[in-house]
C-alpha positions as a Markdown table, in Angstrom:
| # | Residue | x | y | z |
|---|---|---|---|---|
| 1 | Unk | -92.4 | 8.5 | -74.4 |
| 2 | Unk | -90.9 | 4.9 | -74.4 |
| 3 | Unk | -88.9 | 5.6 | -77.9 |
| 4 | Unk | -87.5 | 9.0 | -76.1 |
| 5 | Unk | -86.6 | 6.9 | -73.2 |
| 6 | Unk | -84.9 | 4.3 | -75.2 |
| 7 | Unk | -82.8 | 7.0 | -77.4 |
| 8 | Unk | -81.9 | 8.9 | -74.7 |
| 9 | Unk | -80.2 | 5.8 | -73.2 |
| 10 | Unk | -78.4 | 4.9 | -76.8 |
| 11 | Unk | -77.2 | 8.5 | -76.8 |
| 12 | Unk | -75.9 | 8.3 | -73.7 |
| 13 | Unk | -74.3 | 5.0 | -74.1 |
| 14 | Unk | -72.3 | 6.9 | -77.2 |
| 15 | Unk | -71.5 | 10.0 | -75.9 |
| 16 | Unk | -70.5 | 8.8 | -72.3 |
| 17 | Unk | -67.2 | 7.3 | -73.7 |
| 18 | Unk | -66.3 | 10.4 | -76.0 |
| 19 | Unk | -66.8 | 12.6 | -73.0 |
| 20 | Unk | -64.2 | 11.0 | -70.6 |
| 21 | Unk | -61.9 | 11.0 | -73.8 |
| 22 | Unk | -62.0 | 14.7 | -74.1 |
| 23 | Unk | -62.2 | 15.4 | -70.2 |
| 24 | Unk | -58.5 | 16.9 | -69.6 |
| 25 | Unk | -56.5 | 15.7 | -66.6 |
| 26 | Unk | -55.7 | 17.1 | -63.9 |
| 27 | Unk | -51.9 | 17.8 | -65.4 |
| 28 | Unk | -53.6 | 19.7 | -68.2 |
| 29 | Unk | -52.3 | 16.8 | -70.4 |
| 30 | Unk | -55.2 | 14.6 | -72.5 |
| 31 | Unk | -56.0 | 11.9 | -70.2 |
| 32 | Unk | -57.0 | 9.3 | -73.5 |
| 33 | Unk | -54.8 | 8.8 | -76.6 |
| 34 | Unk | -53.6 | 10.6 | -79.1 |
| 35 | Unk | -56.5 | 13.0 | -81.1 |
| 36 | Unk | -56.7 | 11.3 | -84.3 |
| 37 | Unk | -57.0 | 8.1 | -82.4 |
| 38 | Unk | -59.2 | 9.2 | -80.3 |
| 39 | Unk | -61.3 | 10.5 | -83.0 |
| 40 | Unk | -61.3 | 7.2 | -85.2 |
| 41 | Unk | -62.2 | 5.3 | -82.7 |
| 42 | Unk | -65.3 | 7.4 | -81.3 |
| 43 | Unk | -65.9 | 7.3 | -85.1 |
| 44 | Unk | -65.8 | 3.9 | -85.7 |
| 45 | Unk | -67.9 | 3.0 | -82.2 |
| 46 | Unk | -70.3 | 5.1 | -83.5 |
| 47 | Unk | -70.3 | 4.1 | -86.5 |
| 48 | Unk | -71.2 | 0.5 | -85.7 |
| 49 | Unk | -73.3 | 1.1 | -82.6 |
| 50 | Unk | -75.9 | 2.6 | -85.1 |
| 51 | Unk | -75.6 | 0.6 | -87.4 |
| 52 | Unk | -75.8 | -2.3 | -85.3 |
| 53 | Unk | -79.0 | -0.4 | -83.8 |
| 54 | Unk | -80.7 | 0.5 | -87.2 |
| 55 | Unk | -80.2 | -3.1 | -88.8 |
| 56 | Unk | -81.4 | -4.9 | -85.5 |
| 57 | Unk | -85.0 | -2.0 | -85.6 |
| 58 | Unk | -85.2 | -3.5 | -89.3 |
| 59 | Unk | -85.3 | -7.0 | -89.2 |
| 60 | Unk | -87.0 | -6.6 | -86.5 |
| 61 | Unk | -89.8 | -5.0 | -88.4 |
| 62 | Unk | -89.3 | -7.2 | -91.6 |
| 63 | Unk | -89.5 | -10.5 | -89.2 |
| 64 | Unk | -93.0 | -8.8 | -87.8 |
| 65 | Unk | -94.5 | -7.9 | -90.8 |
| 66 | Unk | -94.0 | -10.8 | -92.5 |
| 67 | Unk | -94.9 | -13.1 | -89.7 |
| 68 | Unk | -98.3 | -10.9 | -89.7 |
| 69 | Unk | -98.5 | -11.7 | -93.5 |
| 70 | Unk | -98.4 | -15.3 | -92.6 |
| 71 | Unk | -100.6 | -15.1 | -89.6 |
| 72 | Unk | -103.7 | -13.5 | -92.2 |
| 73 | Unk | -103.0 | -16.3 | -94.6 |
| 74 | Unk | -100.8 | -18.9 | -93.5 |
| 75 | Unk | -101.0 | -20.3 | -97.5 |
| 76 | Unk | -98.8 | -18.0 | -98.2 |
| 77 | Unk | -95.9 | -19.3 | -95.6 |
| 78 | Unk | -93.8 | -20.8 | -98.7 |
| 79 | Unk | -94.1 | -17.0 | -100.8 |
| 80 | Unk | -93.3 | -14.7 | -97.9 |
| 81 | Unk | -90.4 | -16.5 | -96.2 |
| 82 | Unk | -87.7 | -16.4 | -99.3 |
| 83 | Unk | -88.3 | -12.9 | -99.3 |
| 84 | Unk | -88.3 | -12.2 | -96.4 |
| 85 | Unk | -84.8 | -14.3 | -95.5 |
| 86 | Unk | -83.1 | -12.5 | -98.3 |
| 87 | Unk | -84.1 | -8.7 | -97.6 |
| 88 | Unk | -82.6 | -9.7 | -93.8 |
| 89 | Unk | -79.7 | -10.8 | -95.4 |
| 90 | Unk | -79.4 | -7.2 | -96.9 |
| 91 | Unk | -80.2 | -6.1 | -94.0 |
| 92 | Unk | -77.4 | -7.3 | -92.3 |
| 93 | Unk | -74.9 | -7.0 | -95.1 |
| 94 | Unk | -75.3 | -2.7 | -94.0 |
| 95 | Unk | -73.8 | -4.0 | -91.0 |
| 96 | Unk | -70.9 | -6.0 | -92.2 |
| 97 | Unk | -70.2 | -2.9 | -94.4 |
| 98 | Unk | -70.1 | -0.8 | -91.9 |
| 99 | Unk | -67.9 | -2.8 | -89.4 |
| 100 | Unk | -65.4 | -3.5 | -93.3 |
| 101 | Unk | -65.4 | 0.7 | -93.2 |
| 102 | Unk | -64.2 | 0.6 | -89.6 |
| 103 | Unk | -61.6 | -1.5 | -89.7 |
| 104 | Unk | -60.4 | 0.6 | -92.7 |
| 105 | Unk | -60.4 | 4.1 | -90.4 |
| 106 | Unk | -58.7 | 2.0 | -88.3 |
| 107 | Unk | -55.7 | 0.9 | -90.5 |
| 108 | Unk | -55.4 | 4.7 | -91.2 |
| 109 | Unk | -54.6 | 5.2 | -87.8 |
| 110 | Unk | -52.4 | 2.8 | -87.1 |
């Protein structure tokens, strides 16, 4: 129930700002910039907000199981943190990758 809780406020933290871009004014004109604007920049908001959100779940889950790892047999400290620092470091290269892919939808745009 908690996960369903915490998705359904994500979702809503993404979709909230696409809906007041497409809510028409009263004019009948769009109230928020031009469509392909618009578009790119839900896109790219998107984009990075799940990436942001995916990466962060992942190290999080790499941090805990290898802290676990160490917790059964602290011996092996000096084996599972090398490891461990470089998959985060994958990890958050999806991000940077994602937020480079951005900035190029952007430059399109503009």
């Amino acid at each position: 129930m908690k996960r369903l809780s915490t998705f359904l406020i994500f979702a809503f933290a993404f979709l909230a700002p696409a809906l007041a871009m497409a809510a028409p004014a009263a004019g009948g004109a769009s109230a928020g910039p031009s469509a392909p604007g618009a578009v790119v920049a839900l896109a790219m908001g998107i984009g990075v907000g799940i990436a942001a959100m995916g990466c962060g779940m992942g190290q999080g889950r790499a941090a805990a199981a290898a802290l676990e790892g160490i917790c059964r047999n602290p011996n092996s400290a000096e084996k599972v943190n090398t490891p461990m620092l470089l998959g985060l470091a994958f990890i958050e290269s999806l991000t940077i990758f994602t937020l480079v892919i951005a900035f190029l939808l952007l430059g399109k745009v503009a």
